[in-house]
VEXDREN-2710 file (C-alpha; in Angstrom, 1 decimal):
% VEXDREN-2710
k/r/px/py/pz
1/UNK/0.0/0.0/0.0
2/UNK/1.3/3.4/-0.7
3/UNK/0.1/6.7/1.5
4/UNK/-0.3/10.0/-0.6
5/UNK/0.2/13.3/1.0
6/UNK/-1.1/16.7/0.1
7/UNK/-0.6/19.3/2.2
8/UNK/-1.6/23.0/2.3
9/UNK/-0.5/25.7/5.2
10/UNK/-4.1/24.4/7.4
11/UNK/-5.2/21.1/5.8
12/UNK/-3.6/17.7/5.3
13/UNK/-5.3/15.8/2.1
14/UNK/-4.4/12.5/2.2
15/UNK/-5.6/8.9/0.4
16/UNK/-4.4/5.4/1.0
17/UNK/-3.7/3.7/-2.2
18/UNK/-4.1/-0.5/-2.6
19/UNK/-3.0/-2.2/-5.8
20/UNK/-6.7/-2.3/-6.9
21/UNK/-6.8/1.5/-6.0
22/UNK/-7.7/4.1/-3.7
23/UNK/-9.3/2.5/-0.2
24/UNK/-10.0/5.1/1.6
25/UNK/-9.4/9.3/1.4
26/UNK/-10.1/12.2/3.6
27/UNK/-8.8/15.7/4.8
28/UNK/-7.6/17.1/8.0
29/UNK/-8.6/21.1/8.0
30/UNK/-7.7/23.6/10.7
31/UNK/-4.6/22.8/11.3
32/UNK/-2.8/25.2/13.7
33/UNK/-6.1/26.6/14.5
34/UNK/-7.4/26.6/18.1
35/UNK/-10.2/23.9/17.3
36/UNK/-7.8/21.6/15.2
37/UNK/-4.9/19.4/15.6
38/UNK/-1.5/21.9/16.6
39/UNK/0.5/21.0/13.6
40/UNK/0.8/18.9/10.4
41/UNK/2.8/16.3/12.3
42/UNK/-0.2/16.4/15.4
43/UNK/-2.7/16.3/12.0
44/UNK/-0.6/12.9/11.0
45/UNK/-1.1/11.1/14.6
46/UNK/-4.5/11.7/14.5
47/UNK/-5.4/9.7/11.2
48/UNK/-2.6/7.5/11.8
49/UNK/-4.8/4.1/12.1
50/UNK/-6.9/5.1/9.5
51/UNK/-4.1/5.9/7.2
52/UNK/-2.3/2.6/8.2
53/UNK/0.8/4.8/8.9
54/UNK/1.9/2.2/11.3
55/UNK/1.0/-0.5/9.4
56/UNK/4.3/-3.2/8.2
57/UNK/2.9/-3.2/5.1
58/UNK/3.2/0.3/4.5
59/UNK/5.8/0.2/1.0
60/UNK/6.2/4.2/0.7
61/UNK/4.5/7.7/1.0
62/UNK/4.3/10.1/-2.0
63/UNK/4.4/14.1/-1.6
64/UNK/2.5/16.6/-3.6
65/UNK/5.0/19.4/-4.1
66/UNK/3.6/22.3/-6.2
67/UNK/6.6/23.7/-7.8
68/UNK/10.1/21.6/-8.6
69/UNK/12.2/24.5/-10.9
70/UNK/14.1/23.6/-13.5
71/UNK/15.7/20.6/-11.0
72/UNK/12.9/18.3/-10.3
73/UNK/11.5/16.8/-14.2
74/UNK/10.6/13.7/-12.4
75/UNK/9.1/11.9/-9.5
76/UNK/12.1/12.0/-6.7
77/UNK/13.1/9.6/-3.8
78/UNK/13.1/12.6/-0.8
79/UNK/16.6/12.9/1.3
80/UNK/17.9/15.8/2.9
81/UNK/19.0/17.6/-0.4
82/UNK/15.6/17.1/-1.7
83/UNK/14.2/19.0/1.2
84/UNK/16.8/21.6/0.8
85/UNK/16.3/21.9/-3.0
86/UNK/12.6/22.1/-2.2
87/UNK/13.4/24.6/0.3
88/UNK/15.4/27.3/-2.0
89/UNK/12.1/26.7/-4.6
90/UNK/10.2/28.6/-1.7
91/UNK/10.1/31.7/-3.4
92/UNK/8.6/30.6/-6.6
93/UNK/6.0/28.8/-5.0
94/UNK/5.3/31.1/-1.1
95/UNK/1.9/29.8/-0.4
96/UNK/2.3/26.2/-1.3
97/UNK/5.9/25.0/-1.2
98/UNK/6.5/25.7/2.8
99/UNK/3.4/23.4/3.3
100/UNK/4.6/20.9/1.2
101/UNK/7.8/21.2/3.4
102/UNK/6.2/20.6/6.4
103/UNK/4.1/17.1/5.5
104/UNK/7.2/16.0/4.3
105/UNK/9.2/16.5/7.5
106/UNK/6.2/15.4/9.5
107/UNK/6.0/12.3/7.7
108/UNK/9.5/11.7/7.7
109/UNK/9.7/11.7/11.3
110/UNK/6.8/9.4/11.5
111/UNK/8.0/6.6/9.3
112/UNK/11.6/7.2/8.2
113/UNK/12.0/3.7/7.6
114/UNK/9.6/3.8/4.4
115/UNK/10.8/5.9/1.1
116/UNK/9.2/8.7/0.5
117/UNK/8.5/10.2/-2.7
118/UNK/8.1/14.0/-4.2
119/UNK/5.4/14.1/-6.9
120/UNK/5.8/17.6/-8.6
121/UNK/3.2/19.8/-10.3
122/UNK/5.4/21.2/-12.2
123/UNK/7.3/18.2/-13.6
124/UNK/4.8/17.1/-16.8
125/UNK/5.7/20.6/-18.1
126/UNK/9.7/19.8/-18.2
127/UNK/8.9/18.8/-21.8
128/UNK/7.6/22.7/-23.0
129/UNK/9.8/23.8/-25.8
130/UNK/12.0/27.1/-24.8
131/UNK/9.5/29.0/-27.2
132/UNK/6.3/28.2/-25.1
133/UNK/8.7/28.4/-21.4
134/UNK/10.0/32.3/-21.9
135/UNK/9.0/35.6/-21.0
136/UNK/10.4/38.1/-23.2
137/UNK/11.7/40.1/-20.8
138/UNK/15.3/40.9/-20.2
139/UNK/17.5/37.8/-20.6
140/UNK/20.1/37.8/-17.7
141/UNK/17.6/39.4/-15.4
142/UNK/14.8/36.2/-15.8
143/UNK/17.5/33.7/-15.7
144/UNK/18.7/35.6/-12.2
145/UNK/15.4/34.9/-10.7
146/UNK/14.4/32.2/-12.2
147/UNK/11.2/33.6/-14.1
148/UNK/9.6/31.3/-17.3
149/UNK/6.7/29.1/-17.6
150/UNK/6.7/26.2/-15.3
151/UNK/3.2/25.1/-15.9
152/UNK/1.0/23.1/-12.9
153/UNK/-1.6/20.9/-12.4
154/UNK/0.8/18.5/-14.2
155/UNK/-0.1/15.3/-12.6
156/UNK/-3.5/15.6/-13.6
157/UNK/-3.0/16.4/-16.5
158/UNK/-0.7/13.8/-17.1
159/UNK/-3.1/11.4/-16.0
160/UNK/-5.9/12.7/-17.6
161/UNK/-4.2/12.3/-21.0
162/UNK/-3.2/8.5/-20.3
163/UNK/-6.9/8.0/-19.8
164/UNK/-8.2/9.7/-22.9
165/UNK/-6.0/7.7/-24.8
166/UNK/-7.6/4.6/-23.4
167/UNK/-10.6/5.5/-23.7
168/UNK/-10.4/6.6/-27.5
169/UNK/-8.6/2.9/-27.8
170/UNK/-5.5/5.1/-28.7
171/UNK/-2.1/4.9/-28.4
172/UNK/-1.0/8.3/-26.0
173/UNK/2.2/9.0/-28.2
174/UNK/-0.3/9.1/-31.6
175/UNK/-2.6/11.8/-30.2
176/UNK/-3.3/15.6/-29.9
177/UNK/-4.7/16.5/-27.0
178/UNK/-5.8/19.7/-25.4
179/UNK/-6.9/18.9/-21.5
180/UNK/-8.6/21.2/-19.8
181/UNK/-8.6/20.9/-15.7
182/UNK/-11.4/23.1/-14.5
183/UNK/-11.7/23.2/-10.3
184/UNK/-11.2/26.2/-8.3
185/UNK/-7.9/26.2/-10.3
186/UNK/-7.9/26.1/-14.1
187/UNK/-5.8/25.1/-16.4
188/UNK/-5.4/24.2/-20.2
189/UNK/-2.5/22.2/-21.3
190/UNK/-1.4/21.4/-25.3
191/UNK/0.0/17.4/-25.3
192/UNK/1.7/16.3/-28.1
193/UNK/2.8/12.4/-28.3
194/UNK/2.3/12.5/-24.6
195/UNK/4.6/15.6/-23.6
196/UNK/3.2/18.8/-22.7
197/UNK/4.1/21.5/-25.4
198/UNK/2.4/25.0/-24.1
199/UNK/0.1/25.5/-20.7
200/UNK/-1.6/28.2/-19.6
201/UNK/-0.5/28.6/-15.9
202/UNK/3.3/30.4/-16.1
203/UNK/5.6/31.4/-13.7
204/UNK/2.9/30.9/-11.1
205/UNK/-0.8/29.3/-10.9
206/UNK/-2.2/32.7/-11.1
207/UNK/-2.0/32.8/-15.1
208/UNK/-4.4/31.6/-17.8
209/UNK/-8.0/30.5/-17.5
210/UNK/-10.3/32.8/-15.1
211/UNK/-10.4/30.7/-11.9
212/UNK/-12.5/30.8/-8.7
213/UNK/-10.8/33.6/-6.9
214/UNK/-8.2/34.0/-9.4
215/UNK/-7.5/36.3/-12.4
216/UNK/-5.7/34.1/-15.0
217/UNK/-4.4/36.2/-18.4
218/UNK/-4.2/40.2/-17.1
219/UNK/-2.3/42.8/-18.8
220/UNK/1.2/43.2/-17.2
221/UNK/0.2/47.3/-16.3
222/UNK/-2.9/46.8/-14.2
223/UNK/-1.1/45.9/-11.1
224/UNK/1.2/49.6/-11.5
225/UNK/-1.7/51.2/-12.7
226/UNK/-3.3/50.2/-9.1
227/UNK/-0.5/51.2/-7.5
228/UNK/-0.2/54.5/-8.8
229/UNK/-4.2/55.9/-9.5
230/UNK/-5.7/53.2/-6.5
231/UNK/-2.5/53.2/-3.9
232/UNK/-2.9/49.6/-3.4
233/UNK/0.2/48.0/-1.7
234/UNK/2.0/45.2/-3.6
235/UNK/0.5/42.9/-0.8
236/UNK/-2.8/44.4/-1.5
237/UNK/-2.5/43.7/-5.1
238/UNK/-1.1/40.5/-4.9
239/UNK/-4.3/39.7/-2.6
240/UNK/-6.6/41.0/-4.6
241/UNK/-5.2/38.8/-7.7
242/UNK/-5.0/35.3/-5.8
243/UNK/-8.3/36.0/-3.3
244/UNK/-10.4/38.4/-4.4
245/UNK/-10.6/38.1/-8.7
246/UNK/-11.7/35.4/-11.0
247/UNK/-15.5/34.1/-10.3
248/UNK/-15.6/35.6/-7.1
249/UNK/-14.1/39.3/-8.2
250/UNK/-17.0/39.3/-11.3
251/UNK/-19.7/38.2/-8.9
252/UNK/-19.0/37.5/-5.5
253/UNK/-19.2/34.1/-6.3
254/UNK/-16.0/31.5/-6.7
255/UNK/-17.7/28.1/-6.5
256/UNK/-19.6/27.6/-10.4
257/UNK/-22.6/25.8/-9.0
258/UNK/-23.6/29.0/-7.5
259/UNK/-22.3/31.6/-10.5
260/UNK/-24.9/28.6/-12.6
261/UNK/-27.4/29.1/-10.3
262/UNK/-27.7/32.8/-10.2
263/UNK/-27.2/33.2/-14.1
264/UNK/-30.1/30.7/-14.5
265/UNK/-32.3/33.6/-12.4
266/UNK/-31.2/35.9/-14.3
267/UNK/-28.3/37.9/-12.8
268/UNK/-26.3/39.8/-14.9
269/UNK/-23.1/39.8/-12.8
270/UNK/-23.2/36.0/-13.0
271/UNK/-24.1/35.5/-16.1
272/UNK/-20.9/38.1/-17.1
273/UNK/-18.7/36.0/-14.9
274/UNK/-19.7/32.9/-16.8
275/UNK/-19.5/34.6/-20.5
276/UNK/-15.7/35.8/-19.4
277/UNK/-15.0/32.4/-18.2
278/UNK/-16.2/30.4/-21.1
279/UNK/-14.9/32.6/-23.2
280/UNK/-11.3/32.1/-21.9
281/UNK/-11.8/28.8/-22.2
282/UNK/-12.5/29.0/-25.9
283/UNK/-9.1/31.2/-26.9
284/UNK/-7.3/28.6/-25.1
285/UNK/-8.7/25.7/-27.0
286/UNK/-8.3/27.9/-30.7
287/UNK/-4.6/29.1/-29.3
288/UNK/-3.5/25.6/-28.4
289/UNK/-5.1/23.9/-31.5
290/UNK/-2.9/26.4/-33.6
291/UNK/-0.1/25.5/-31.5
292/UNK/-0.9/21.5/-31.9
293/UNK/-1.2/21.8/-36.1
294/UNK/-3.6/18.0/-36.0
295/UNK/-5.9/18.2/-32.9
296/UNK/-7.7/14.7/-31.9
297/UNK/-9.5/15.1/-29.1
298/UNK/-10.4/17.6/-26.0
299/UNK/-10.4/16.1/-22.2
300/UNK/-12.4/18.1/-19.6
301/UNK/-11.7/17.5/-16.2
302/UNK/-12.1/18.4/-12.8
303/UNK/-15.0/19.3/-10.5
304/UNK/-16.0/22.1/-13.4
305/UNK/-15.5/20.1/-15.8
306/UNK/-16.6/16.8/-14.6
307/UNK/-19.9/18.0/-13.9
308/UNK/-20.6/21.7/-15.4
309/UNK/-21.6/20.5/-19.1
310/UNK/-23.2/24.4/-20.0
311/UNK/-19.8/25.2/-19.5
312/UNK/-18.8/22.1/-21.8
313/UNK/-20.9/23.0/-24.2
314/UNK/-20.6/27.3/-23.9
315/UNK/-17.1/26.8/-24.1
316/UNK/-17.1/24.7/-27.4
317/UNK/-19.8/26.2/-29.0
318/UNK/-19.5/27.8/-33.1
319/UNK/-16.4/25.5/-33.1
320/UNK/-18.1/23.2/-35.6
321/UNK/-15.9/24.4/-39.0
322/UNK/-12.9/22.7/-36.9
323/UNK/-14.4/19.4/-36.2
324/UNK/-15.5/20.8/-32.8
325/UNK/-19.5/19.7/-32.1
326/UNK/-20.7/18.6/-28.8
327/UNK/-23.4/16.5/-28.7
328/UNK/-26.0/17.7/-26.2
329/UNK/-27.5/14.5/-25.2
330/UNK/-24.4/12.9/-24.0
331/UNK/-23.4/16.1/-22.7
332/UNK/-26.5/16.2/-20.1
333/UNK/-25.1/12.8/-19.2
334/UNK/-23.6/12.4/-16.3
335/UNK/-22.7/8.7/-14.8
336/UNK/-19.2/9.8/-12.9
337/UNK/-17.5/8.1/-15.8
338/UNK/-14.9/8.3/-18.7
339/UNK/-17.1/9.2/-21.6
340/UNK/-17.5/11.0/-25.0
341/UNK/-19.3/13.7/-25.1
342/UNK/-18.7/14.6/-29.0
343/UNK/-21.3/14.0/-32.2
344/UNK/-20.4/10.7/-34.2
345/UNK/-20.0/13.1/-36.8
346/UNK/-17.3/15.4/-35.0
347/UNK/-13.5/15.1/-36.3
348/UNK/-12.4/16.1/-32.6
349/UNK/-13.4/14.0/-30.2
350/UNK/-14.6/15.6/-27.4
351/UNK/-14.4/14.0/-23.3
352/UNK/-14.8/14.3/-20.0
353/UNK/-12.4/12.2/-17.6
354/UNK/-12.1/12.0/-14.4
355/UNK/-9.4/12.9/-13.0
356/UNK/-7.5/11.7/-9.6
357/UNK/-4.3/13.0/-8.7
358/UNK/-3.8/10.5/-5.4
359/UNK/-3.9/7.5/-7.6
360/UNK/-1.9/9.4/-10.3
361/UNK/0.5/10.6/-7.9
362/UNK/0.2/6.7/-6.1
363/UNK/1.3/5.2/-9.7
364/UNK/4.6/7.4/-10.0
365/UNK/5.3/6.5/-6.7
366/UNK/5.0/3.1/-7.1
367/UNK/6.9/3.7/-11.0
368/UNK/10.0/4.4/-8.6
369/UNK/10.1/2.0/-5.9
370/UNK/12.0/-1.4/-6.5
371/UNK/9.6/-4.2/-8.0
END
């Protein structure tokens, strides 16, 4: 059995993977709260039996770590230089590598006769051509600090493009895939063969698609131009991107259930915020298609879009000259499963997969270890 760890600066996400898959799941929240466990390594003791952490069977835990560099293009066995390499990534990644950090070390002290095993975000986008990784800003001064597309949500997408393949009866390294990973973090990623070739988060998750509280694509002057006519902070800014934009900046709302509801009824904020999202969505897919030349087949996924199929079909629709139709029949469907989505007469085929980044993660893990 493998144990997968995900954790963020108050919660511990964590599954228990068995060769036939996931057994059980579950989150720890408020951690360091006065109502919640004291730390991430208090959070650990007190799922320890359910997580088996204890048990002799245990064969290894794998790590979510949101950003790897340049360094990390694959899975890792975690020693102290791992943890110090992870450590001087801190400030590319502020809000999620330090809580990455701390699982690990919690973990570590808990079982440190088991391997453990970072799973970056940011590995499946080692592949992007120099082209689709630069800024073009000045040369010595991005290599200094490390700025260029990294690229996240790579184990889904990863995943989610080994799944399409087997669902179209496909071989992965024949296809041209767009995926598009719709939560409360979006993202659109261009596979080619199997390698990721352009992606629309960059140096950080805050580019691309509009998100739930985030901004995605903004022009490079608003954040001076608030600073200079508003007097917002750089904190301030940098709040109002990450927390206070996307969904939630448009209408006050970040979860899509509710902006679905509300536009439904009639409210023009919401419905606004879904036209802009959708939107997005639909100059990624015509930007990545371009990039691609031969596009086979589009892969929604995530808890947008597993389960949001107006935003399926919104985000498609007048695509039909390209091969793009979506079928609204087996759109409305909805069984939780792998499925196709697309006309029998479409030359793309369109899907929505499920995605699951603890048995993803679980697999590379288990890709690493000794047979």
């Amino acid at each position: 059995m493998i144990l997968v760890l995900n954790c963020g600066s108050s919660s511990l996400k964590y599954a228990l993977v068995l060769a036939q898959g996931v057994q059980r799941r579950g989150t720890v929240e408020q951690i360091g709260e006065p109502d919640g466990p004291a730390d991430h390594a208090d959070a650990l003791r007190s799922v320890a039996d359910q997580l088996a952490l204890h048990d002799p069977g245990l064969r290894a835990v794998g790590h979510r770590v949101v950003h790897g560099g340049t360094r990390f293009r694959e899975p890792v066995l975690v020693d102290d230089d791992v943890v110090a390499a992870i450590r001087e990534l801190v400030p590319l990644a502020p809000l999620h590598n330090p809580a990455n950090l701390t699982g690990i070390e919690a973990a570590r002290a808990e079982r440190p006769d088991v391997p453990h095993v970072a799973v970056f975000d940011t590995a499946f986008h080692a592949t992007l051509p120099d082209a689709a990784a630069t800024y073009a800003i000045d040369a010595s001064l991005a290599r200094r600090h490390g700025v260029r597309r990294y690229g996240f949500h790579g184990t889904s997408h990863r995943y989610v493009a080994g799944r399409t393949a087997a669902l179209l009866g496909r071989r992965l390294d024949e296809l041209n895939l767009i995926v598009l990973h719709l939560g409360n973090g979006a993202s659109a990623t261009a596979i080619a063969g199997g390698r990721s070739v352009d992606t629309s988060m960059g140096l950080s998750p805050l580019e691309g698609l509009v998100m739930g509280t985030r901004c995605g694509d903004l022009d490079p002057a608003i954040p001076a131009h608030l600073h200079r006519l508003g007097g917002l902070s750089i904190e301030e800014i940098d709040d109002l991107l990450w927390h206070r934009s996307g969904l939630a900046g448009l209408c006050g709302e970040n979860d899509m259930r509710a902006v679905l509801a509300r536009r439904e009824a009639g409210d023009p904020a919401a419905s606004l915020a879904f036209d802009t999202y959708c939107h997005r969505i639909r100059r990624y897919v015509g930007a990545f298609h371009a990039v691609l030349g031969r596009l086979d087949a589009i892969a929604f996924t995530a808890g947008v879009g597993e389960h949001a199929a107006t935003v399926r079909a919104t985000s498609l629709a007048g695509l039909d000259t390209w091969g793009i139709v979506v079928d609204p029949e087996r759109n409305a469907a909805d069984d939780g499963r792998a499925r196709l989505i697309s006309s029998e007469a479409a030359r793309v085929a369109v899907c929505v997969v499920p995605t699951d980044e603890e048995a993803a993660i679980a697999d590379e893990v288990a890709a690493l270890l000794p047979a």
